[in-house]
N, C-alpha and C positions, 0 to 999 in steps of 0.2 A: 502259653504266653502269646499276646498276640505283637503282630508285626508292624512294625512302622516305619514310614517312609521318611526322609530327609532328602537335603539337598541344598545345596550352599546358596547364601544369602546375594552374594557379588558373584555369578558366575568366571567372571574373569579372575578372581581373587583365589579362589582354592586349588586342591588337587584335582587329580584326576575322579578319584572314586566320589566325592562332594559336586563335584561338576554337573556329573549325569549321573546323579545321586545313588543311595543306597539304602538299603531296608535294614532294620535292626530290630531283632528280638527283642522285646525289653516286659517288665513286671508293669501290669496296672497303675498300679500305684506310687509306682516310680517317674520324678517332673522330665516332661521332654527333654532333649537334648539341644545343649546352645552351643557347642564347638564340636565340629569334625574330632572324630577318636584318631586320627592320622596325621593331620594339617593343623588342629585347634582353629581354624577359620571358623567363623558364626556361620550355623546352618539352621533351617528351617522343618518345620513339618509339615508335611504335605497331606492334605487330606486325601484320602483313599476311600473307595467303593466299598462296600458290604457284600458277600454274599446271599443274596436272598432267592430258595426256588420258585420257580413259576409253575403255575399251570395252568393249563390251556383249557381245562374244561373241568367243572368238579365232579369229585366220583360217584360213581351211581351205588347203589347196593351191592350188586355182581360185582362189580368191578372192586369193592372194597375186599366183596366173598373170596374172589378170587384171589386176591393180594394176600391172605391170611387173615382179616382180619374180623372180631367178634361184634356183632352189630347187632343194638340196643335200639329198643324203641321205646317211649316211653308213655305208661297207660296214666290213663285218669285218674287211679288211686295211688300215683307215686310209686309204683314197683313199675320194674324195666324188664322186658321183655325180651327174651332171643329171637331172630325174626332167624 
């Protein structure tokens, strides 16, 4: 399930946890949340960052060999090759 952020609409209006907001597990499919589970104050969602990896350099051949993994090349007549 993923996590999502909230945080009260009127900063001066809610408690403490809505204030300097709070993360809440919640289902896909399930509509955001319009009131604090604590205060019932109108709170908001917050957009949140993705985690996405980086890389700095793409892998070479070796470097894939070395990582474990099986590397395909592919010939002219459509059959793939173990390099």
């Amino acid at each position: 399930m993923p996590t999502y952020s909230y945080i009260a609409e009127n900063l001066e209006d809610g408690c403490p946890s809505c204030r300097r907001g709070f993360d809440l597990r919640r289902p896909m499919d399930r509509a955001p949340l319009t009131q604090c589970p604590l205060c019932k104050k109108p709170v908001k969602k917050l957009l949140s960052s993705f985690n996405m990896p980086k890389l700095t350099k793409p892998l070479s051949v070796s470097d894939a060999k070395k990582a474990g993994f099986t590397i395909l090349e592919k010939r002219c007549d459509g059959n793939y090759e173990k390099l």
